[in-house]
mmCIF file of the N, C-alpha and C atoms, coordinates in Angstrom:
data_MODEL
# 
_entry.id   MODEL 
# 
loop_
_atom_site.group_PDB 
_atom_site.id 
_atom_site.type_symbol 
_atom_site.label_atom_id 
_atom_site.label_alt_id 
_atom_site.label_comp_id 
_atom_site.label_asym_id 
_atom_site.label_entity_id 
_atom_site.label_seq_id 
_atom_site.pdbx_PDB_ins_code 
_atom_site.Cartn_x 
_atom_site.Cartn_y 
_atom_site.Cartn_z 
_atom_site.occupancy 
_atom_site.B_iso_or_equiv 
_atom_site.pdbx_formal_charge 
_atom_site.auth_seq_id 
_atom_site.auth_comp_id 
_atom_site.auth_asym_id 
_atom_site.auth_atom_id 
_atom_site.pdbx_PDB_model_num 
ATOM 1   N N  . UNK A 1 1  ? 21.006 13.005  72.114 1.00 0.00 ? 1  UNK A N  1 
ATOM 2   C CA . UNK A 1 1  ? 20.949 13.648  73.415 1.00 0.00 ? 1  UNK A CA 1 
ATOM 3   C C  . UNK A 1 1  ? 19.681 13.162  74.129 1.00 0.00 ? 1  UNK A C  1 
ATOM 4   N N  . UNK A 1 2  ? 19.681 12.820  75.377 1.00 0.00 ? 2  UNK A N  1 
ATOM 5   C CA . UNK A 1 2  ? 18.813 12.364  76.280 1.00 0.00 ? 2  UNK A CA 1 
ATOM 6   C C  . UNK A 1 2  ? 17.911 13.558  76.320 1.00 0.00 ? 2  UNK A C  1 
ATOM 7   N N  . UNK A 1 3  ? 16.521 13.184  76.297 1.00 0.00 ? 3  UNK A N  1 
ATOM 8   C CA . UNK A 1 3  ? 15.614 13.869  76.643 1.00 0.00 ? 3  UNK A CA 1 
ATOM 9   C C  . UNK A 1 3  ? 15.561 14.737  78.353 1.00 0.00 ? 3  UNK A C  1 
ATOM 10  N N  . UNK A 1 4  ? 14.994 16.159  78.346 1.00 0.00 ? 4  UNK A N  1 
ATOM 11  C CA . UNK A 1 4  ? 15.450 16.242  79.883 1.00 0.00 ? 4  UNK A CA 1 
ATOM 12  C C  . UNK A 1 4  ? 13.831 15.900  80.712 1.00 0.00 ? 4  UNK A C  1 
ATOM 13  N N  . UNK A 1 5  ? 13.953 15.562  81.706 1.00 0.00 ? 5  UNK A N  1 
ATOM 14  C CA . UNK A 1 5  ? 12.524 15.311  81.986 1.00 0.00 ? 5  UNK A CA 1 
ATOM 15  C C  . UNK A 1 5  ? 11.889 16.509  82.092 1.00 0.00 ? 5  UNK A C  1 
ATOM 16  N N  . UNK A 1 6  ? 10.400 16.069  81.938 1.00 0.00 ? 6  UNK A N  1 
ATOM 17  C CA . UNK A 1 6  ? 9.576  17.477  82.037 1.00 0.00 ? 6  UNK A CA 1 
ATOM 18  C C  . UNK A 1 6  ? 9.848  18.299  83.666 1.00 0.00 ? 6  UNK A C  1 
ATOM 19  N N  . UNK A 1 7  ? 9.764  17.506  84.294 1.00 0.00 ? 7  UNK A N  1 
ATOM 20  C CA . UNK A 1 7  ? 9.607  18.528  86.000 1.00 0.00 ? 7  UNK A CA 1 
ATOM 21  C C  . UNK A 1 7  ? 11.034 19.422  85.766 1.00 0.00 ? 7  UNK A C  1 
ATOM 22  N N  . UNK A 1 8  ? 12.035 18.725  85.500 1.00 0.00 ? 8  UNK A N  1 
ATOM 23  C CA . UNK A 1 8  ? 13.369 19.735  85.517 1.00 0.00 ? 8  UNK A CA 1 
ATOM 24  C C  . UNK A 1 8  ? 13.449 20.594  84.334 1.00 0.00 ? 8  UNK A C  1 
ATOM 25  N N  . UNK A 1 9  ? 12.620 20.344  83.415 1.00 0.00 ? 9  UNK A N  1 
ATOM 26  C CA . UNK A 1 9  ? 12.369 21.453  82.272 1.00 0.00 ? 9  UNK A CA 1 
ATOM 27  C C  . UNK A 1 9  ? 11.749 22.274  82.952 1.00 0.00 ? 9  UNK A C  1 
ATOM 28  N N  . UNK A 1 10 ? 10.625 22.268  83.655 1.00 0.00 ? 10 UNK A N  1 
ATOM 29  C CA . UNK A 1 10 ? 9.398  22.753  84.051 1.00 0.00 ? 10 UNK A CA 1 
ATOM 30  C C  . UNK A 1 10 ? 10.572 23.859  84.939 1.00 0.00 ? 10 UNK A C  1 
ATOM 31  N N  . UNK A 1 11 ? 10.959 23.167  85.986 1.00 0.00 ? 11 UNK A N  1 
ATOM 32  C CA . UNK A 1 11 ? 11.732 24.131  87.143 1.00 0.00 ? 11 UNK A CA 1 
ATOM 33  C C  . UNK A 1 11 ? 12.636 25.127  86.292 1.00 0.00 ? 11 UNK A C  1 
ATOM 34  N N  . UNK A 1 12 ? 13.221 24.985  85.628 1.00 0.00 ? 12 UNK A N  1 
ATOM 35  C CA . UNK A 1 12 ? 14.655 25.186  84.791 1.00 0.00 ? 12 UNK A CA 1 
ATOM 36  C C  . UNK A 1 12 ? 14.464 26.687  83.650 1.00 0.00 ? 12 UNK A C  1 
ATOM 37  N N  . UNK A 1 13 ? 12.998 26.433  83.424 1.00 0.00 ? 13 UNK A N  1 
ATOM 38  C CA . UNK A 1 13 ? 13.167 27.346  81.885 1.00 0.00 ? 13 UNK A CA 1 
ATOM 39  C C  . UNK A 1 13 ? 12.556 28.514  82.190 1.00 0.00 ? 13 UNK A C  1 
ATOM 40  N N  . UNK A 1 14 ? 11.728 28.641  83.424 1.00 0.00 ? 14 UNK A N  1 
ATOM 41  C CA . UNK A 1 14 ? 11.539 30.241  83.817 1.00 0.00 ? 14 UNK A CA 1 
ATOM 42  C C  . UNK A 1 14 ? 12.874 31.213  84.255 1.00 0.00 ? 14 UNK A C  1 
ATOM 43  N N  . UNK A 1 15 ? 13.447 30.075  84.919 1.00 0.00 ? 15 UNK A N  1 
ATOM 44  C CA . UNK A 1 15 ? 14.746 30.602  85.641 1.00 0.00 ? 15 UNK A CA 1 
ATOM 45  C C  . UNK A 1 15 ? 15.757 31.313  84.087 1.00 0.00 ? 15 UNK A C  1 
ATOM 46  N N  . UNK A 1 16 ? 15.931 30.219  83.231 1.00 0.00 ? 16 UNK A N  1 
ATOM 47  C CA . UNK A 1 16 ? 16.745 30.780  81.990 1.00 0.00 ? 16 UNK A CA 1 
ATOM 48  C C  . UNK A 1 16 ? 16.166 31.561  81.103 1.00 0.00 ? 16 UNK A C  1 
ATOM 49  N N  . UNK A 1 17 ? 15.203 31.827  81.460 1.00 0.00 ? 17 UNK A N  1 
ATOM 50  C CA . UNK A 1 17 ? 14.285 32.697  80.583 1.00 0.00 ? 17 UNK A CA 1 
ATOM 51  C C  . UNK A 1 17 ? 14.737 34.080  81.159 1.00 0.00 ? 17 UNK A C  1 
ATOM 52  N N  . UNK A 1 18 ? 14.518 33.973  82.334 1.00 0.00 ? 18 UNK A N  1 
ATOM 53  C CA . UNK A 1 18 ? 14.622 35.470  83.518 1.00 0.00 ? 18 UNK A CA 1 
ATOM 54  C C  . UNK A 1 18 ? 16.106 35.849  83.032 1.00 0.00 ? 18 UNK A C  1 
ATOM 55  N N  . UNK A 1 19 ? 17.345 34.804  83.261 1.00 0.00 ? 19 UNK A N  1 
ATOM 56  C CA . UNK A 1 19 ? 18.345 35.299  82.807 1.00 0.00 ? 19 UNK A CA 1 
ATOM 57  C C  . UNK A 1 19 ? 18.685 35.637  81.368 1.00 0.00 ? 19 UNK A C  1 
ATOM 58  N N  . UNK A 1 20 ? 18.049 35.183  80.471 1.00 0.00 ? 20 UNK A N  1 
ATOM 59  C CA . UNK A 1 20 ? 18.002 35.162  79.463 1.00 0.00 ? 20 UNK A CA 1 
ATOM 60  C C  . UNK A 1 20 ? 17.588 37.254  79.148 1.00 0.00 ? 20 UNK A C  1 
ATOM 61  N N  . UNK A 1 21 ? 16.684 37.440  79.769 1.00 0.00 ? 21 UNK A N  1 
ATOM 62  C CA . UNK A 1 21 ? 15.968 38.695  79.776 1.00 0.00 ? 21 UNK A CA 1 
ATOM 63  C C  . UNK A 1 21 ? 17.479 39.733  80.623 1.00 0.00 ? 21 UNK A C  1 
ATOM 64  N N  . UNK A 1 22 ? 17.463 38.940  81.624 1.00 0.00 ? 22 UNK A N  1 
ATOM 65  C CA . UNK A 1 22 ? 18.522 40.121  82.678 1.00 0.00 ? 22 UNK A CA 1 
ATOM 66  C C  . UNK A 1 22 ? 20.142 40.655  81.477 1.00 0.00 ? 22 UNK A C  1 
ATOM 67  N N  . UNK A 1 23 ? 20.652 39.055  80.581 1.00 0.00 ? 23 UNK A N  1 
ATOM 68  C CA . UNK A 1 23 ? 21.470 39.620  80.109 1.00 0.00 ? 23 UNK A CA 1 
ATOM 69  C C  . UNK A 1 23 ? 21.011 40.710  79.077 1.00 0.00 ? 23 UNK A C  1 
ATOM 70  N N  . UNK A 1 24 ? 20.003 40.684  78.241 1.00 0.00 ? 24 UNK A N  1 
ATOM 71  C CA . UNK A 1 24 ? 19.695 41.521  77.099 1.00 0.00 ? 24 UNK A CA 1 
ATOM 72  C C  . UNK A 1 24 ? 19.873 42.759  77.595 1.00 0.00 ? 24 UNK A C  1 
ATOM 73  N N  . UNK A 1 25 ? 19.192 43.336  78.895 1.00 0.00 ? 25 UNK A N  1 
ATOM 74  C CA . UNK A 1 25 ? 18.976 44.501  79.252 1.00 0.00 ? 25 UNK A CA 1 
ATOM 75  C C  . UNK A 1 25 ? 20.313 44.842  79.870 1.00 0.00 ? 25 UNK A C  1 
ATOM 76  N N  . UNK A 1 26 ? 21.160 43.916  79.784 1.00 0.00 ? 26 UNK A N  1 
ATOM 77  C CA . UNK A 1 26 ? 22.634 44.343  80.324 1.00 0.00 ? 26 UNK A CA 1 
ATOM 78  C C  . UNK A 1 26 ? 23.339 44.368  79.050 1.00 0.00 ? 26 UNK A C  1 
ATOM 79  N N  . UNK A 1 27 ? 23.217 44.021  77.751 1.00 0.00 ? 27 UNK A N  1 
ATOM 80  C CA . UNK A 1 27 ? 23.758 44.493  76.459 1.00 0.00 ? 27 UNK A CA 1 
ATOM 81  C C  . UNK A 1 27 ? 23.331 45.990  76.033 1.00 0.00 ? 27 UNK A C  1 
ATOM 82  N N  . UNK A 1 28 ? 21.888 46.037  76.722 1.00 0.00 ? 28 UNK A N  1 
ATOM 83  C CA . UNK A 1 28 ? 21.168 47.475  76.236 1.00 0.00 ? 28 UNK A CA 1 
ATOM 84  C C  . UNK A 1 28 ? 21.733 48.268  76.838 1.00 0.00 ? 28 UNK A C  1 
ATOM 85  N N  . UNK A 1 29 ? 21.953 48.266  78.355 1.00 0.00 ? 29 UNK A N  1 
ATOM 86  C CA . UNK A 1 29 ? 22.731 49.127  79.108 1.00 0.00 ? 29 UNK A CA 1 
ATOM 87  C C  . UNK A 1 29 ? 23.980 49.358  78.949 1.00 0.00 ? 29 UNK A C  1 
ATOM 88  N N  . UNK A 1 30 ? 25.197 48.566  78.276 1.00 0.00 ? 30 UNK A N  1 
ATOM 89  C CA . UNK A 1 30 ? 26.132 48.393  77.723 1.00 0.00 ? 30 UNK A CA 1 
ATOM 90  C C  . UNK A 1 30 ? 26.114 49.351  76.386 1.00 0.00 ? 30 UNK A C  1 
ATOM 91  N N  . UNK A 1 31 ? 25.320 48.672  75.411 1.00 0.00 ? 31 UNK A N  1 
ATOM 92  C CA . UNK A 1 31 ? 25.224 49.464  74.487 1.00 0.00 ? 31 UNK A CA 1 
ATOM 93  C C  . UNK A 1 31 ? 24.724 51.267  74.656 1.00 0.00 ? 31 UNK A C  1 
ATOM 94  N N  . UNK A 1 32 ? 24.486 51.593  75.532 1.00 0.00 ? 32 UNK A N  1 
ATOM 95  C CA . UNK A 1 32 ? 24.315 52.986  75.918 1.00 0.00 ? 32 UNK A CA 1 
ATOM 96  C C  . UNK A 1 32 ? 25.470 53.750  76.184 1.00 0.00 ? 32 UNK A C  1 
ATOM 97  N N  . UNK A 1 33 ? 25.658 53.032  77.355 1.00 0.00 ? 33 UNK A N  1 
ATOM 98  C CA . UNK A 1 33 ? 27.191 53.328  77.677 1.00 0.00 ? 33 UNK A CA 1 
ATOM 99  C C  . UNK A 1 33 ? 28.031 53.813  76.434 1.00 0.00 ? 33 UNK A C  1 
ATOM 100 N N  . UNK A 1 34 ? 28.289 52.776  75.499 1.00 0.00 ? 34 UNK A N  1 
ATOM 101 C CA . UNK A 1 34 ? 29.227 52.940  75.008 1.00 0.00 ? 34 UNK A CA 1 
ATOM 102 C C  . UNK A 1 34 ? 28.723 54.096  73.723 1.00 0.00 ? 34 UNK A C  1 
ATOM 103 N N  . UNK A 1 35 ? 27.756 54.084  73.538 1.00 0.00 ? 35 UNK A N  1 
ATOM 104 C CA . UNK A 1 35 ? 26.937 55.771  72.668 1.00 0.00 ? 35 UNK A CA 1 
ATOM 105 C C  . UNK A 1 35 ? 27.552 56.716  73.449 1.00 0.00 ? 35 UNK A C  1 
ATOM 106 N N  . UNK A 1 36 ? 27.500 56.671  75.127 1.00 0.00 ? 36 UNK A N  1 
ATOM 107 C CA . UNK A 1 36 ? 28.323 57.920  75.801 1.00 0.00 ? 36 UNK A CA 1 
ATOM 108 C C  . UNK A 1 36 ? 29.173 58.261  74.893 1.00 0.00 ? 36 UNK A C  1 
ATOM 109 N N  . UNK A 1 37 ? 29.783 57.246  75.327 1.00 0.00 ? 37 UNK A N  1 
ATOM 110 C CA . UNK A 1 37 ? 31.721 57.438  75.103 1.00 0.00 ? 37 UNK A CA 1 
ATOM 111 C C  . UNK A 1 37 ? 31.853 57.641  73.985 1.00 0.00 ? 37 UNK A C  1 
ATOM 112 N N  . UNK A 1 38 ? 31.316 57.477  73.015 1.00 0.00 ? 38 UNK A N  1 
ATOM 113 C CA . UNK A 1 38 ? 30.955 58.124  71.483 1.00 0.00 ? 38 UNK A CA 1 
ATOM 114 C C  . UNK A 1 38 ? 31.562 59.589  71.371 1.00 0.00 ? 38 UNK A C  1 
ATOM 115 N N  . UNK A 1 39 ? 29.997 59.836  72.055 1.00 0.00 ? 39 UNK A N  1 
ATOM 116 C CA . UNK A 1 39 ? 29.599 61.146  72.354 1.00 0.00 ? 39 UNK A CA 1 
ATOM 117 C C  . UNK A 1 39 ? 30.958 61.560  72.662 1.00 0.00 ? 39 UNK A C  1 
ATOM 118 N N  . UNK A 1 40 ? 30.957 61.362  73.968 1.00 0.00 ? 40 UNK A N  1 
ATOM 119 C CA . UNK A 1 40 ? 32.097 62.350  74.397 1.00 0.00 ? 40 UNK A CA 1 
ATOM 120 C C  . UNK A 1 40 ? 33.784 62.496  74.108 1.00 0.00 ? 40 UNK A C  1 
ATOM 121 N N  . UNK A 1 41 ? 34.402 61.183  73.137 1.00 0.00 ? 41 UNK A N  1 
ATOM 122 C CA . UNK A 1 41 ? 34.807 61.394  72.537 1.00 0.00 ? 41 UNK A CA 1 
ATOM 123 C C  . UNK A 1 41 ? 35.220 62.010  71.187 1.00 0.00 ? 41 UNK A C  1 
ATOM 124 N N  . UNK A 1 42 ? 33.409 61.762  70.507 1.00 0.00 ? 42 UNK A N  1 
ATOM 125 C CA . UNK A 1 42 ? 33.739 63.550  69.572 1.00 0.00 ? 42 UNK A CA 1 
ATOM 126 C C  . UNK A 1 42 ? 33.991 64.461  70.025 1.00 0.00 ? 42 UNK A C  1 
ATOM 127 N N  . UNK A 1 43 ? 33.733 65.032  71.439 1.00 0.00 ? 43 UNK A N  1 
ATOM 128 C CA . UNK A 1 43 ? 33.923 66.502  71.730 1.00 0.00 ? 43 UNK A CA 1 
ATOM 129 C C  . UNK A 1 43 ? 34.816 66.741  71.810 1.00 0.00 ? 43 UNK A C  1 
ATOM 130 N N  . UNK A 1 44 ? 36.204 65.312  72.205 1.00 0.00 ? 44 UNK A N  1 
ATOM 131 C CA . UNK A 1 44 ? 37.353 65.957  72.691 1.00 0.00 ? 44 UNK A CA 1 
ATOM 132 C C  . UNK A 1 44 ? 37.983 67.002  71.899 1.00 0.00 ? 44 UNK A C  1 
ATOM 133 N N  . UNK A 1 45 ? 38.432 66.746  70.761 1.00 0.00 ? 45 UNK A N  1 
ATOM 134 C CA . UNK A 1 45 ? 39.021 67.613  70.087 1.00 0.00 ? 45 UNK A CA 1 
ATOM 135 C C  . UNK A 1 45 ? 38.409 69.202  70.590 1.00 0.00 ? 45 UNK A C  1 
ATOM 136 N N  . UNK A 1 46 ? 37.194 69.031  70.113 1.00 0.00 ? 46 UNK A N  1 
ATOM 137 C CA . UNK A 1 46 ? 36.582 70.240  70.012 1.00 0.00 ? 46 UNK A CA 1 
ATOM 138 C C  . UNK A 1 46 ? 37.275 71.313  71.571 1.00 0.00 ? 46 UNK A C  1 
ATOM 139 N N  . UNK A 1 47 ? 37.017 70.032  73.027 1.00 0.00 ? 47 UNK A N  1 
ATOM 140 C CA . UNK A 1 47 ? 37.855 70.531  74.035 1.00 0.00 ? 47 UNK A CA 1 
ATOM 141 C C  . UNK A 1 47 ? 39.050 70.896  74.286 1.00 0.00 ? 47 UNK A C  1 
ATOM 142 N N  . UNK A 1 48 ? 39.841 70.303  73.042 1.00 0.00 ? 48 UNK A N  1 
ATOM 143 C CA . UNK A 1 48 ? 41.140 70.789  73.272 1.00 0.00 ? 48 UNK A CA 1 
ATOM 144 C C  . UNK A 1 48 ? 41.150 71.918  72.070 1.00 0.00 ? 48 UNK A C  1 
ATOM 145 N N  . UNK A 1 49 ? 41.097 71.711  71.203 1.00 0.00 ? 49 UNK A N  1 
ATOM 146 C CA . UNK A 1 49 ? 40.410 73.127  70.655 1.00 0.00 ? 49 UNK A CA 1 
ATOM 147 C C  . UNK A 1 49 ? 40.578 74.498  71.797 1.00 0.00 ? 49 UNK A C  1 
ATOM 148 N N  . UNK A 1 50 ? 39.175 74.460  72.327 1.00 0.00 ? 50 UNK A N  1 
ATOM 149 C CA . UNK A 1 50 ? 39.214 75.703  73.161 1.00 0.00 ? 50 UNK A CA 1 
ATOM 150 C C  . UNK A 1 50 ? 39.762 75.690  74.209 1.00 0.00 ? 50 UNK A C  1 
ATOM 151 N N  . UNK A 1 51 ? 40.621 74.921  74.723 1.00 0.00 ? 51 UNK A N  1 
ATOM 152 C CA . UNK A 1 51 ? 41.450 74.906  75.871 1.00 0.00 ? 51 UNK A CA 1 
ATOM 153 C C  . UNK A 1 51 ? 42.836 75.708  75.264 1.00 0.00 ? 51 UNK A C  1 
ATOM 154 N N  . UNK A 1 52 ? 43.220 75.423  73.831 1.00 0.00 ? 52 UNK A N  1 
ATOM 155 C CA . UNK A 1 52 ? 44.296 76.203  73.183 1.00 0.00 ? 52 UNK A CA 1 
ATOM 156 C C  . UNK A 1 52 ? 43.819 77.369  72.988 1.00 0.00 ? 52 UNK A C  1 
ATOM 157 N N  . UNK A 1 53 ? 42.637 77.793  72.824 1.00 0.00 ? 53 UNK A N  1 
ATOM 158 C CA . UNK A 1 53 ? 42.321 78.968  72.488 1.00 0.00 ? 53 UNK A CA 1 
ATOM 159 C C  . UNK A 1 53 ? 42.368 79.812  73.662 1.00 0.00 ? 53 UNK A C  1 
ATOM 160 N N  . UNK A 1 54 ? 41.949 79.343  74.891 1.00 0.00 ? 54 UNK A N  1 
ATOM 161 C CA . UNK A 1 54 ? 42.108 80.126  76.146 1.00 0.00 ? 54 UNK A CA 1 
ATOM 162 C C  . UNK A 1 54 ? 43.383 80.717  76.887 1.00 0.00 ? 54 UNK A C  1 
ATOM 163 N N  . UNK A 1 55 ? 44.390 79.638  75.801 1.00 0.00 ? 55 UNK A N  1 
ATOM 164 C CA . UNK A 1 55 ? 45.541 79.625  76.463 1.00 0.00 ? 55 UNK A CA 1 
ATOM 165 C C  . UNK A 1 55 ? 45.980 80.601  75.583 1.00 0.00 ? 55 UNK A C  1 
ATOM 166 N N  . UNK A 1 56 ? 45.851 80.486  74.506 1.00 0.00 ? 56 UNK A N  1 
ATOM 167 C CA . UNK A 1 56 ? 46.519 82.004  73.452 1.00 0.00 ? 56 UNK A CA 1 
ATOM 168 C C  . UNK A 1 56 ? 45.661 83.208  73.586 1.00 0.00 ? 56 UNK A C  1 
ATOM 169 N N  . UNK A 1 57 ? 44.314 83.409  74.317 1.00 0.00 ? 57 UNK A N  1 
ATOM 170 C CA . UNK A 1 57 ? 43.672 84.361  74.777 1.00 0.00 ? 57 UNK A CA 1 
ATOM 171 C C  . UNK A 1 57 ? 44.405 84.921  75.999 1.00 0.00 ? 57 UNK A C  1 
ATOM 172 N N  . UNK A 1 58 ? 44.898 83.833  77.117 1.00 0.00 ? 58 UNK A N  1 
ATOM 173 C CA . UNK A 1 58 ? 45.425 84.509  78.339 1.00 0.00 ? 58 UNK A CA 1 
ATOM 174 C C  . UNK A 1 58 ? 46.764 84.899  78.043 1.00 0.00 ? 58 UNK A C  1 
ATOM 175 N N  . UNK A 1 59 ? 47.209 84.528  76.921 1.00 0.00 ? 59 UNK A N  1 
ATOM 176 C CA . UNK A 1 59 ? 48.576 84.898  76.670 1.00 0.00 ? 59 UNK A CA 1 
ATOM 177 C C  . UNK A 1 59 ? 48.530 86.395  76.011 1.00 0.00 ? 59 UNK A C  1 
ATOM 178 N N  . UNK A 1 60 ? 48.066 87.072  75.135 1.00 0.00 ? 60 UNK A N  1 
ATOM 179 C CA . UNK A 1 60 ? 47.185 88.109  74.570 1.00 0.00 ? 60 UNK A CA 1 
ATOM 180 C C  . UNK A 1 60 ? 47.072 89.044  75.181 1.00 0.00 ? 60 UNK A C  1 
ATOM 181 N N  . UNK A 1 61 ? 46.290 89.013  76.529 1.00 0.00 ? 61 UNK A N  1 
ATOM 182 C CA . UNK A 1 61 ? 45.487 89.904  77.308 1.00 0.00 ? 61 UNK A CA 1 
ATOM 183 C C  . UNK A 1 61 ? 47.152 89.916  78.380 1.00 0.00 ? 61 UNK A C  1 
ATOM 184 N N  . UNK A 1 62 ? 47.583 88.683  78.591 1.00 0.00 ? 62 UNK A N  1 
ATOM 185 C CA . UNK A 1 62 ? 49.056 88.979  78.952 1.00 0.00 ? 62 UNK A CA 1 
ATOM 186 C C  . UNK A 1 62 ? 49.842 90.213  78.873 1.00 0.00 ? 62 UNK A C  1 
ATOM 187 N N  . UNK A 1 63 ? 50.221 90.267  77.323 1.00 0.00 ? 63 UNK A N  1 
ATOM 188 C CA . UNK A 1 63 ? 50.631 91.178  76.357 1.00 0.00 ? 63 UNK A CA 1 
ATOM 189 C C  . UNK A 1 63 ? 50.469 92.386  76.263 1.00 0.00 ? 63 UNK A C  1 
ATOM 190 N N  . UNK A 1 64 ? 48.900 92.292  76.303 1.00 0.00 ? 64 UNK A N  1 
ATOM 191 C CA . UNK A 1 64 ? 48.438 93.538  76.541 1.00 0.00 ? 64 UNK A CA 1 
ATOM 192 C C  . UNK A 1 64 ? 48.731 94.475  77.809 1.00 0.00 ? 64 UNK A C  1 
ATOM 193 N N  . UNK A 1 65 ? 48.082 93.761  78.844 1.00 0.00 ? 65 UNK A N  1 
ATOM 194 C CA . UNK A 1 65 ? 48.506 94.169  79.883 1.00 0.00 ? 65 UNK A CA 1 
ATOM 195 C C  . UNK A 1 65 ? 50.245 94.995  80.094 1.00 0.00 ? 65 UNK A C  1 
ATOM 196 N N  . UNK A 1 66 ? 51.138 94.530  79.937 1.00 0.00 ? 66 UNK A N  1 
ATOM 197 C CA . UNK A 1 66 ? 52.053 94.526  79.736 1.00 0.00 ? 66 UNK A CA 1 
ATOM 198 C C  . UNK A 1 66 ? 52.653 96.033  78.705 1.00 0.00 ? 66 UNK A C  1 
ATOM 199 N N  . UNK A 1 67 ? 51.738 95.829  77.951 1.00 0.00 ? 67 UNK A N  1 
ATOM 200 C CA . UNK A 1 67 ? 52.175 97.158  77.293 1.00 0.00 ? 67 UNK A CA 1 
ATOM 201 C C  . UNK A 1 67 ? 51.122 98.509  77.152 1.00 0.00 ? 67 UNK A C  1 
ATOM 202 N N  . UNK A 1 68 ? 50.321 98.091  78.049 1.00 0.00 ? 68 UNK A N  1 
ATOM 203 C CA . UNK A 1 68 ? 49.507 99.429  78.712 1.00 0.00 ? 68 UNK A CA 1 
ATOM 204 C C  . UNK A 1 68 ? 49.685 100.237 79.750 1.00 0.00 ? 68 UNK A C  1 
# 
């Protein structure tokens, strides 16, 4: 492989350096993100969980109602 000259090294490697930096912090930000979605995919259950529970609570107090 041909050597690259120094001036176009010179111009060239701050620039890929900078991008070099911009993608990392866009893997880091990525990688956060996706800890969210972690997150908030453990809860689902837990949300549907008490979404059934509210629903057999309003059904209940239904009932009740009903025979008071």
């Amino acid at each position: 492989m041909e050597k690259i000259p120094g001036w176009i090294e010179r111009m060239l490697m701050p620039k890929l350096n900078e991008l070099s930096g911009e993608i990392k912090a866009l893997h880091t930000r990525i990688d956060a993100v996706d800890s969210r979605f972690d997150s908030l995919e453990a809860r689902i259950p837990v949300m549907e969980k008490m979404a059934e529970f509210e629903v057999r609570l309003a059904e209940l107090e239904r009932k009740l109602s009903v025979h008071a």
